[in-house]
C-alpha positions in Angstrom: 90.7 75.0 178.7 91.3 77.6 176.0 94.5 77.7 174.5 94.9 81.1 175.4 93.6 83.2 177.8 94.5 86.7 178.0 94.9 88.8 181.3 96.7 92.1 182.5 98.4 92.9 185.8 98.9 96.2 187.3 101.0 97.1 189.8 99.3 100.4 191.5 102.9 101.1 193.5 104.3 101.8 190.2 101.4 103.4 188.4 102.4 107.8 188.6 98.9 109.2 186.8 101.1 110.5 183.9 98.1 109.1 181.7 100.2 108.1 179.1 98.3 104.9 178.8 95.2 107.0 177.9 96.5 108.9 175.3 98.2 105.7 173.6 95.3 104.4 174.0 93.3 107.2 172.2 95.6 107.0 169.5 95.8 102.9 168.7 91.9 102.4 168.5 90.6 105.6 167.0 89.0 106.9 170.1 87.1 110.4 169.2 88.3 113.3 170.3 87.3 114.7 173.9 86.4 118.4 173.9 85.4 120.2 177.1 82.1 120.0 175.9 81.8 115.9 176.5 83.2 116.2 179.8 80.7 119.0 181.3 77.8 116.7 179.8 80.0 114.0 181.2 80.0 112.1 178.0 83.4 111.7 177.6 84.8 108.6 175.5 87.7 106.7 177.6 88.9 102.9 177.3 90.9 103.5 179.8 91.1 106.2 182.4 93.3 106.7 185.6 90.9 107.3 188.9 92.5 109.5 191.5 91.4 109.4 195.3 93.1 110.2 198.5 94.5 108.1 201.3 95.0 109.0 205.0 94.0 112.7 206.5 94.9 116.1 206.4 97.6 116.9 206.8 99.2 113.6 206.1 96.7 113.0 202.4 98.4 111.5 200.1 97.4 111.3 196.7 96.9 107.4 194.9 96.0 106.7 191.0 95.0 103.5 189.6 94.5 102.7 186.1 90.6 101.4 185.6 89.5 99.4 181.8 87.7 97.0 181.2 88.1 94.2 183.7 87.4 91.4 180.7 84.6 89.8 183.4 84.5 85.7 182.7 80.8 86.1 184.5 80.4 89.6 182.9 77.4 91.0 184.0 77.4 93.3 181.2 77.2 90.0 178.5 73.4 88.6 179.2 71.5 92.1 179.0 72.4 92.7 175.6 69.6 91.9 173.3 71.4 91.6 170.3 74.3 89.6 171.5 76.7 92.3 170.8 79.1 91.5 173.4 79.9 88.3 174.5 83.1 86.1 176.1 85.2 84.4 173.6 87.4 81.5 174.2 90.6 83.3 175.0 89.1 85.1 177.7 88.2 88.3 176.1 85.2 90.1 176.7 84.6 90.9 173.1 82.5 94.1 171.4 80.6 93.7 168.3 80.0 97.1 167.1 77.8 96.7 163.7 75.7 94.1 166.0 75.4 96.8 168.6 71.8 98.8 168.7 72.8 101.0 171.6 70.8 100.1 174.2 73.0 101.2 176.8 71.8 98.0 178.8 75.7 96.8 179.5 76.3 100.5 180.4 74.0 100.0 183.3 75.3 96.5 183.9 79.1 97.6 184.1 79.9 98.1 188.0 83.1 99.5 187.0 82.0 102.1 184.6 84.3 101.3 181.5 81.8 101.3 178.9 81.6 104.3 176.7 78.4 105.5 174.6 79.4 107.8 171.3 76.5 110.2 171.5 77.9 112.2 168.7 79.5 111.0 164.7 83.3 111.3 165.5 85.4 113.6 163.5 88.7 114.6 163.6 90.7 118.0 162.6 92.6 116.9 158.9 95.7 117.2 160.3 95.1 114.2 162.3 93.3 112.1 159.9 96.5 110.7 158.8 97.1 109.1 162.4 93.8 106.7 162.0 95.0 103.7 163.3 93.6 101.5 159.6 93.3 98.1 161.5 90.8 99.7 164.1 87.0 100.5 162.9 85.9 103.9 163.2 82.6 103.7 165.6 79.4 105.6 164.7 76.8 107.8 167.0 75.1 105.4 168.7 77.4 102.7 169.5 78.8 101.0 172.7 82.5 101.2 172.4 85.2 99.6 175.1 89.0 98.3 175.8 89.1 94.9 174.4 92.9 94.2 175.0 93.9 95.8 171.4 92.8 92.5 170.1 93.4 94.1 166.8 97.3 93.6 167.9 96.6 90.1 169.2 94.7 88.8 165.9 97.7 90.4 163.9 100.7 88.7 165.5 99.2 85.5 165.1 98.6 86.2 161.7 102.2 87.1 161.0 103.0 84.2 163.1 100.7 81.9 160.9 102.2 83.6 157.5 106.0 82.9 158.5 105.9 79.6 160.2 107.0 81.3 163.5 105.7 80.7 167.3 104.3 83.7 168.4 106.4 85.3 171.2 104.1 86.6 173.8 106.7 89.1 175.0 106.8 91.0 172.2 105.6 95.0 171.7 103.7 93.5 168.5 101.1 92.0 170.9 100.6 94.4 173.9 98.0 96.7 174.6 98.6 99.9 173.6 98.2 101.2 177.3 101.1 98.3 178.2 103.8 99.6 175.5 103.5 103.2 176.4 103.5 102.8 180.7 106.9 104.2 181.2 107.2 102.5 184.4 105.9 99.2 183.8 103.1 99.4 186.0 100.9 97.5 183.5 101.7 93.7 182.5 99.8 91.8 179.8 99.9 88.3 178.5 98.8 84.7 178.8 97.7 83.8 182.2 97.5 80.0 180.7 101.0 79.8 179.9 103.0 79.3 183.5 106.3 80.7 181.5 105.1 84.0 180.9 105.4 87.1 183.0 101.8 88.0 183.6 101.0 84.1 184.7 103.9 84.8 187.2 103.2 88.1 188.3 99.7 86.7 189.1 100.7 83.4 191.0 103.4 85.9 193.3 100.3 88.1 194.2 98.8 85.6 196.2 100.8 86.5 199.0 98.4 89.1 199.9 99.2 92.3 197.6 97.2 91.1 194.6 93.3 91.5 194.4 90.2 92.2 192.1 88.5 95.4 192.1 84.6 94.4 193.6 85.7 91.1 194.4 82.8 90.3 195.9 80.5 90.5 193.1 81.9 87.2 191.5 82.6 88.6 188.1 85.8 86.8 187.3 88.0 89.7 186.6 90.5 89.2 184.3 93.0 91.8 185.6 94.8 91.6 188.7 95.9 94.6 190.8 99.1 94.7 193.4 98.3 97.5 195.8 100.2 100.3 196.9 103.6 99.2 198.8 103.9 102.3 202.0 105.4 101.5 205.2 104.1 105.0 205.8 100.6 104.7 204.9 98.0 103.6 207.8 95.3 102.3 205.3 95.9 100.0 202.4 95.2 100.6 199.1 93.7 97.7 198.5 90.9 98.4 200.1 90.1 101.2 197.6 87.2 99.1 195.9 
């Protein structure tokens, strides 16, 4: 067993679509700007995104959001069609992206059931006034490059490099170590940590959704998913959202 293994919960009951995770997001790894352009070619560039759909029938619709990225597959369907070996698992349970390996294929693209992989069809560029904001730890992707969430491992490798320097144990609870997406939820809908240590929030968070409200988004395709969801708590609400697959 790995020392680590890294894993995320989200709670969709607390999840409001303010999309704060996806600008956070935008902003820690460098993510090119999306103009209207991308999106009516549907090309835009998202790590993360929140999908909305609608529960029950008129008149009693009700709107539900649920934060998709990459699920960090242990069997990842996306790993053994790449022909340059430019993504692949690591041992603390990361679904990892190398981007000067990657060729652009597009073969994990095609692979990905959930639809979290982005392809940078055009050089990224920014307006000056936001060149300043470049997050300096995170590599500025290219046209032609496969580009996805990877946990902010950036933030990951750097604690336990500070860790490491000062003679400290890394605290897993810290800001310093979550995702982007994590620090900015302002309602805590999103969880992150190490599912291998039992002490830690995300490995209890997990072990309490077995009592029905947790589950994996296409569970039935056996892809391991690293990230738990706990669906929608509505005493009101005829159909569950869990079974939003």
């Amino acid at each position: 067993m790995a020392k680590e293994k890294w894993g995320m919960v989200v709670d969709v009951d607390k999840c409001t679509g303010c999309q704060a995770c996806v600008v956070a997001c935008q902003s820690e790894n460098n993510i090119p700007i999306n103009t209207k352009e991308h999106f009516n070619q549907r090309r835009p560039i998202q790590w993360i995104r929140i999908e909305r759909y609608w529960e029950g029938e008129f008149p009693n619709v009700k709107a539900r959001f649920i934060p998709m990225m990459c699920q960090q597959c242990d069997n990842a369907p996306c790993e053994p069609v790449c022909p340059v070996y430019a993504t692949y698992h690591n041992n603390q349970g990361l679904n990892v992206q190398v981007y000067n390996r990657c060729i652009g294929t597009r073969f994990c693209a095609n692979a990905c059931p959930y639809t979290v992989r982005s392809f940078n069809f055009w050089e990224p560029s920014w307006p000056n006034s936001l060149k300043n904001q470049l997050n300096p730890d995170v590599t500025i992707r290219s046209r032609g490059i496969m580009e996805k969430c990877t946990f902010c491992v950036q933030r990951i490798q750097r604690t336990k490099r500070v860790a490491e320097r000062d003679g400290t144990t890394r605290d897993d609870s810290t800001r310093e170590l979550n995702p982007a997406c994590v620090n900015a939820c302002p309602t805590n809908s999103l969880v992150f940590g190490d599912v291998n240590d039992p002490e830690s929030k995300v490995s209890e968070m997990k072990s309490d959704a077995q009592d029905g409200r947790g589950y994996e988004l296409l569970e039935h395709l056996g892809v391991g998913s690293n990230v738990t969801y706990l669906k929608k708590i509505d005493e009101d609400a005829k159909v569950s959202s869990h079974e939003h697959h």
